[in-house]
Each structure stands twice: as structure tokens, then as C-alpha cells.
C-alpha positions as CSV (number, residue, x, y, z in Angstrom):
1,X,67.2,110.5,25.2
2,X,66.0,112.1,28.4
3,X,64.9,109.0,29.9
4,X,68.4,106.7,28.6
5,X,70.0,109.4,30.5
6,X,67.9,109.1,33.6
7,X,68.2,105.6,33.8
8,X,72.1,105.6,33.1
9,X,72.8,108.0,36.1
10,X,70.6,106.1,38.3
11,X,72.4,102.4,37.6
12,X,76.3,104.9,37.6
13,X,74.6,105.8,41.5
14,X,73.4,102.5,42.6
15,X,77.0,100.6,41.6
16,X,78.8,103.8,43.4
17,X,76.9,103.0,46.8
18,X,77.5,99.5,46.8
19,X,81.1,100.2,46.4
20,X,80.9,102.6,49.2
21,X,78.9,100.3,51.5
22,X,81.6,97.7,50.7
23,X,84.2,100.2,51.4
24,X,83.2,100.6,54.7
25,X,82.5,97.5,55.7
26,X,85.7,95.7,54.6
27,X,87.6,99.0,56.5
28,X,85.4,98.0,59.7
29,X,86.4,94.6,59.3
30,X,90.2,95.0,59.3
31,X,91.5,98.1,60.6
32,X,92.7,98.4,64.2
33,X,92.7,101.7,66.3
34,X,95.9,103.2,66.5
35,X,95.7,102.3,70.1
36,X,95.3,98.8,69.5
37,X,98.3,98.8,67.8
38,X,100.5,100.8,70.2
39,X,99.1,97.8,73.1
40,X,99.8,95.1,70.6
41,X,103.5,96.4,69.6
42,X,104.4,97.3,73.3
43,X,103.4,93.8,74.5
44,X,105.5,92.0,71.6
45,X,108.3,94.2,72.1
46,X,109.1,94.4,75.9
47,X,111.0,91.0,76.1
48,X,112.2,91.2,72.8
49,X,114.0,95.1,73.5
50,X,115.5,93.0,76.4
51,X,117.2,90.2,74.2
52,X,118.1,93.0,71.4
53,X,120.0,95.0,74.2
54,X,121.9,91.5,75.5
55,X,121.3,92.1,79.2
56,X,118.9,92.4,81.7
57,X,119.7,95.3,84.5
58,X,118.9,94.6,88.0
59,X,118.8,97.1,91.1
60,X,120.3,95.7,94.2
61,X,121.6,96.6,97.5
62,X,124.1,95.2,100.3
63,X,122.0,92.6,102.5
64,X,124.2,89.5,103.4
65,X,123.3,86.6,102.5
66,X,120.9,87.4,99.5
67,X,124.1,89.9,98.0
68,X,127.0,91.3,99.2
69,X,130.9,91.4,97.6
70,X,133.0,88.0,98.0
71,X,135.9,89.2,99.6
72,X,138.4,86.8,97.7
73,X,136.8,87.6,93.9
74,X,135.2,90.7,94.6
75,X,132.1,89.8,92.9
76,X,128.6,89.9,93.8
77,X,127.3,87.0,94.9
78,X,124.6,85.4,97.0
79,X,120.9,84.1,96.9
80,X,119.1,87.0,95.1
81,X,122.3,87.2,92.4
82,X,121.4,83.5,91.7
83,X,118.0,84.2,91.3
84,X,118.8,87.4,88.9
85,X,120.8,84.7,87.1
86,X,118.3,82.2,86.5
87,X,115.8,85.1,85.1
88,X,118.7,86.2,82.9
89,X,119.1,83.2,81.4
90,X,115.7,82.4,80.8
91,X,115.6,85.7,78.3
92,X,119.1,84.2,77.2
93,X,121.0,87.8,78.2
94,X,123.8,88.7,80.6
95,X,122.3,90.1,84.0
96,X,123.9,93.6,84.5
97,X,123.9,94.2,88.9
98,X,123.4,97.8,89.9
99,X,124.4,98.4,93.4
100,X,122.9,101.0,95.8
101,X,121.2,101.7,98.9
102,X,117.7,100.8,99.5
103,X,115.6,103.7,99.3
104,X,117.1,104.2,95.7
105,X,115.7,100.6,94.6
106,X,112.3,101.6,93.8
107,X,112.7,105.1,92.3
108,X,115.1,103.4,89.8
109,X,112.5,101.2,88.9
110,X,110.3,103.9,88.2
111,X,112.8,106.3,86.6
112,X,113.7,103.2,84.0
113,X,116.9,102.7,85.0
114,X,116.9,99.2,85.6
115,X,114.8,96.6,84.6
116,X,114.1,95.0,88.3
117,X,114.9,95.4,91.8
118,X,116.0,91.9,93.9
119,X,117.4,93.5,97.0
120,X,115.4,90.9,99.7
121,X,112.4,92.9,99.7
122,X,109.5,92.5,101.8
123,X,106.1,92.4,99.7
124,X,104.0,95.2,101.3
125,X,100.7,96.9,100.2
126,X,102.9,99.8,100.6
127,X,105.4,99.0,97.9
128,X,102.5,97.9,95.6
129,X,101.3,101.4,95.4
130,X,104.8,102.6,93.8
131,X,106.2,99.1,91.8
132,X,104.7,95.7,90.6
133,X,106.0,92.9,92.7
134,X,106.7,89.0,92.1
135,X,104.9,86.0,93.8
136,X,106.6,85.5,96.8
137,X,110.1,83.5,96.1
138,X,111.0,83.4,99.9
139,X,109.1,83.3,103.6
140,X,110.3,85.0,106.3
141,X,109.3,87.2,109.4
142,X,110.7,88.9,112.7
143,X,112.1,86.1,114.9
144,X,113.1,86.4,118.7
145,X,117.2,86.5,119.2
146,X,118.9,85.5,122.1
147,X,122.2,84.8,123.5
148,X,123.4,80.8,123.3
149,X,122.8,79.5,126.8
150,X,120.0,81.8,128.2
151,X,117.9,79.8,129.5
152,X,115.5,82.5,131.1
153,X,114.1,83.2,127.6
154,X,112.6,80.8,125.5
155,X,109.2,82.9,124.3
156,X,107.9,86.0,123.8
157,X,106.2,86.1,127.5
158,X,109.6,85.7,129.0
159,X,110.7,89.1,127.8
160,X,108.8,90.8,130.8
161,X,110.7,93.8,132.2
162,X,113.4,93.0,129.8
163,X,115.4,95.5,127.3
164,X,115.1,94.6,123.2
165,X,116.9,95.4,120.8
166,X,115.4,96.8,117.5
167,X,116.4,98.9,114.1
168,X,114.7,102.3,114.1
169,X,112.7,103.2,111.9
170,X,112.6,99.2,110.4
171,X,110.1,96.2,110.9
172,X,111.9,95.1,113.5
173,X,111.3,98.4,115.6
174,X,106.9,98.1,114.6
175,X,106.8,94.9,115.6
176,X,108.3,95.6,119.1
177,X,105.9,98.4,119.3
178,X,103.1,95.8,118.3
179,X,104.1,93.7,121.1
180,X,103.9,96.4,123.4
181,X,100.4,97.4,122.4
182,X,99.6,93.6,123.0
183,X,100.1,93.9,126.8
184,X,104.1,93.1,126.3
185,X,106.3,94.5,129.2
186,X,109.3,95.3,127.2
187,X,111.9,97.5,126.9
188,X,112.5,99.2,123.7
189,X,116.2,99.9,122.8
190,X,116.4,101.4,119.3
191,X,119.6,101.4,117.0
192,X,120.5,103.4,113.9
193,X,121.9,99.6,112.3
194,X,121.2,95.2,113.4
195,X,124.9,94.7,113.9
196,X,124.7,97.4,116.4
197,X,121.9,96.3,118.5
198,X,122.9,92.3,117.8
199,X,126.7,93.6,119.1
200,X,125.5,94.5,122.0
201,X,122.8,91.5,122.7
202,X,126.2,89.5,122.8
203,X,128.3,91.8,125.0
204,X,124.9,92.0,127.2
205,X,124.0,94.8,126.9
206,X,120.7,94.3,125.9
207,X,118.6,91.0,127.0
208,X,117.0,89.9,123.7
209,X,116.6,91.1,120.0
210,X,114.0,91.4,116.9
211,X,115.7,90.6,113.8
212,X,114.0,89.2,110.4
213,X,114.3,85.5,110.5
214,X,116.1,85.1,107.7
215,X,118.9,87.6,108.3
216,X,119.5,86.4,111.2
217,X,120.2,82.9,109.9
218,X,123.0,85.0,107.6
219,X,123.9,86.7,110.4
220,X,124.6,83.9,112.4
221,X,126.0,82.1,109.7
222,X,128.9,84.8,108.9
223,X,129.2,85.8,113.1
224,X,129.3,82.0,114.5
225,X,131.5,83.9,117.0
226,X,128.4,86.0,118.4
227,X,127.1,82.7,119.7
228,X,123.4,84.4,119.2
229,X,120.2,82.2,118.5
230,X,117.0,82.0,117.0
231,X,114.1,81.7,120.1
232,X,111.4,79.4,118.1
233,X,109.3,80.1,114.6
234,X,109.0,83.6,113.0
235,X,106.1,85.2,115.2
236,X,105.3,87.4,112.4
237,X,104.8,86.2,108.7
238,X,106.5,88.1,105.2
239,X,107.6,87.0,102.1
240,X,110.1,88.5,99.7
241,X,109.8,89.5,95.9
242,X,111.6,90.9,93.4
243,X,110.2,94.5,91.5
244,X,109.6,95.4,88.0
245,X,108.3,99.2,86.9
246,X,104.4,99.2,87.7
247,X,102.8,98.0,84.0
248,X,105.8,96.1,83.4
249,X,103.7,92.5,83.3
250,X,105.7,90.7,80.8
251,X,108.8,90.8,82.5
252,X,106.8,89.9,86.0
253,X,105.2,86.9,84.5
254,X,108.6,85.7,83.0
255,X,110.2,85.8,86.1
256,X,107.1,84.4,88.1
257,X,107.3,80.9,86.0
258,X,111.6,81.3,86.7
259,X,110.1,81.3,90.5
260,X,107.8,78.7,90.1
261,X,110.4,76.3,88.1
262,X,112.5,76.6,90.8
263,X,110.5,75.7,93.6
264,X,109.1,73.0,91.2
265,X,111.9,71.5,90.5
266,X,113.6,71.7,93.7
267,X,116.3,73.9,93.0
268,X,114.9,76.7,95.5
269,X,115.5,74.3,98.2
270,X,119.3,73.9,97.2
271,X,119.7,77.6,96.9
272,X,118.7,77.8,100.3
273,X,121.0,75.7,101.7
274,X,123.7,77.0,99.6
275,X,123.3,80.5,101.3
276,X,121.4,80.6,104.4
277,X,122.0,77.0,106.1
């Protein structure tokens, strides 16, 4: 009897490991950390809490022509709205605009009030640091400005002894002092706002200005009365992007194929003309 017993307890022991051992395996097999399931539901659900919610918030500012209020419908409109637009109905959702001023565009982003920012931002290694931001959807850069008919400037070496005008505080105002460190004999004439300083290039009262190339295209667009120019190319180079929360990379890459459609297909090229020519 002593040895039936011995023999039964050590077959009972056997068949309990092997169930143990296939326990564990089967366990090591097919159960994910809890952390690979927070990644994996975060990643599925991003887009997806976008379409439940039915609309897709976007930060903006006041910056003529990418957006600024139609004075007949009172309505946001320009070439960053259309881009918002196209991105909205790629997720198939309404785009919801947030006005405000500038410096609130990123700390919205990162507070999760909005879902993006497209308020014709420059991409900078400075902005990196705070938000993620797009491929770049438009180029641009500080341009030369000039009254119509001034013949006695037509590049950046003719500005010797001559007063600009800049932004404080903007690009507009670093590149002048860039120029200046280059061996540039220029006046420096800051202003608190460009209509200011491009006011008084037309009434003369400064010889030449620094503008971004592309707002000054606007500018001369919606002020054909200013009789102002562009001197030549951009003599700096930028490109604009739009800004999602930093980690936000689902949303990015959705609206970095709605970039890349565009200028694929050509429609890029018609937005343009539409609001800048």
C-alpha cells in the first residue's frame, strides 16, 4: 500500500506541473502589459474621439490673407480656413474656428483646448520645443518693400544710409539686425505694428521696409492704394505649418497626407491664387 501511494502522489505531481508549465506559457504567449494596451487604445482612439465628437477645433488668429472676418458675411475666411476645411473633411466633421491672438495659439494647444493651431505660423526649432508641427504647406521669407517708382532701390546694397522700417520684437526686426551685423549701413526704425511702419514707407517717411513675403503680397493685395512693392525674391527662407499638442501624431500625419494631396493634386496652387495673387 505504501508504495501504490507513493507512486499515485508522484504521477498527481507530475500532471500538476505540466499544467503549471502550460499555464505559464500560454499566459506568456497572449497577455499584453497593461501599458501595451493603454498605447494600443490611445492610438485607435484619437481620430476616432474626433469623429464621435463631430468637429475638429482649430486655434487661429487675425493675419489677412490666411484669416480674417469677410466684412459682407462676417465669417472667417481665407487660405488657412480652407486648409482647416480640407483636414475637417477628411475626418468627415465640422471644423469649429477659435479666434485669438497669437501668443495664446500654442498654450491652447497644450492646455487641450483645441485640437490644432493654423494661424500662418512660421516653423521654428523654437516652436518645436513647445508643439508638434506639420510639413511645411507654404514658403515664404522676409522680402525688401519699397515704394512704386523708386528707382534708387532695387537690392539690399542700395539701402546704404537709408531708414527701414521693421516690427519690434518680430522677424522682420532680427533680420534687419542680421543685415546690420553683415556690414549693412541701415537705419533701423522699429514699430509696435506692419501697417504702421508700411503707412509711413508710403507717406515717406521711411525709405524702405522688411515685411514677410507673403504678407506683403496680402498686404498689397487689400491696400493697392499704398502703391508699395516687393524689391526681388525673399532674401530669407521659412515655411509655414499648422500645430497639433506635442505627441499628438495621428492627427499630424492625417493632416500631413491632406498637405500632400493638395499640393499633389494641384489644388494648393489654386488656393494660392485664390487668396494671395
Amino acid at each position: 500500500m505504501k508504495r501504490s501511494y507513493t507512486l499515485k502522489s508522484a504521477l498527481l505531481l507530475l500532471v500538476a506541473t505540466m499544467l503549471v508549465v502550460a499555464g505559464c506559457s500560454k499566459k506568456e504567449e497572449t497577455v499584453p502589459t497593461a501599458k501595451d494596451n493603454e498605447t494600443a487604445t490611445a492610438s485607435a482612439s484619437r481620430l476616432d474621439a474626433i469623429k464621435e465628437r463631430g468637429k475638429l477645433v482649430i486655434a487661429t488668429g487675425d493675419y489677412y490673407p490666411f484669416e480674417y472676418l469677410d466684412p459682407e458675411t462676417k465669417r472667417l475666411v481665407g487660405y488657412d480656413i480652407d486648409l482647416g476645411q480640407k483636414i475637417a473633411d477628411k475626418l468627415g466633421v465640422q471644423a469649429e474656428w477659435k479666434e485669438m491672438q497669437f501668443t495664446a495659439l500654442i498654450p491652447t494647444l497644450q492646455n487641450g483646448q483645441a485640437d490644432m493651431a493654423i494661424a500662418a505660423m512660421y516653423i521654428t526649432d523654437e516652436r518645436k520645443k513647445a508643439v508638434d508641427m506639420s510639413e511645411i504647406y507654404m514658403k515664404t521669407g522676409m522680402s525688401l518693400v519699397k515704394r512704386d517708382g523708386d528707382e534708387s532701390i532695387n537690392r539690399l546694397e542700395d539701402l546704404k544710409g537709408k531708414k527701414v522700417g521693421v516690427k519690434a520684437g518680430a522677424t522682420s526686426e532680427t533680420a534687419a539686425k542680421e543685415l546690420v551685423e553683415q556690414g549693412y549701413d541701415i537705419k533701423i526704425v522699429s514699430y509696435k505694428d506692419t501697417t504702421d511702419y508700411l503707412l509711413d514707407l508710403q507717406m515717406g517717411r521711411v525709405d524702405a521696409a522688411i515685411n514677410d513675403y507673403l504678407n506683403q503680397l496680402g498686404y498689397n493685395k487689400q491696400h493697392a492704394e499704398a502703391k508699395l512693392v516687393i524689391v526681388g525674391d525673399p532674401f530669407t527662407e521659412a515655411g509655414l505649418g499648422l500645430a497639433v499638442k506635442q505627441g499628438d501624431t495621428e492627427l499630424l500625419k492625417l493632416a500631413n497626407d491632406v498637405i500632400k494631396e493638395l499640393e499633389a493634386s494641384g489644388e494648393s496652387k489654386t488656393m494660392y491664387a485664390k487668396w494671395l495673387k
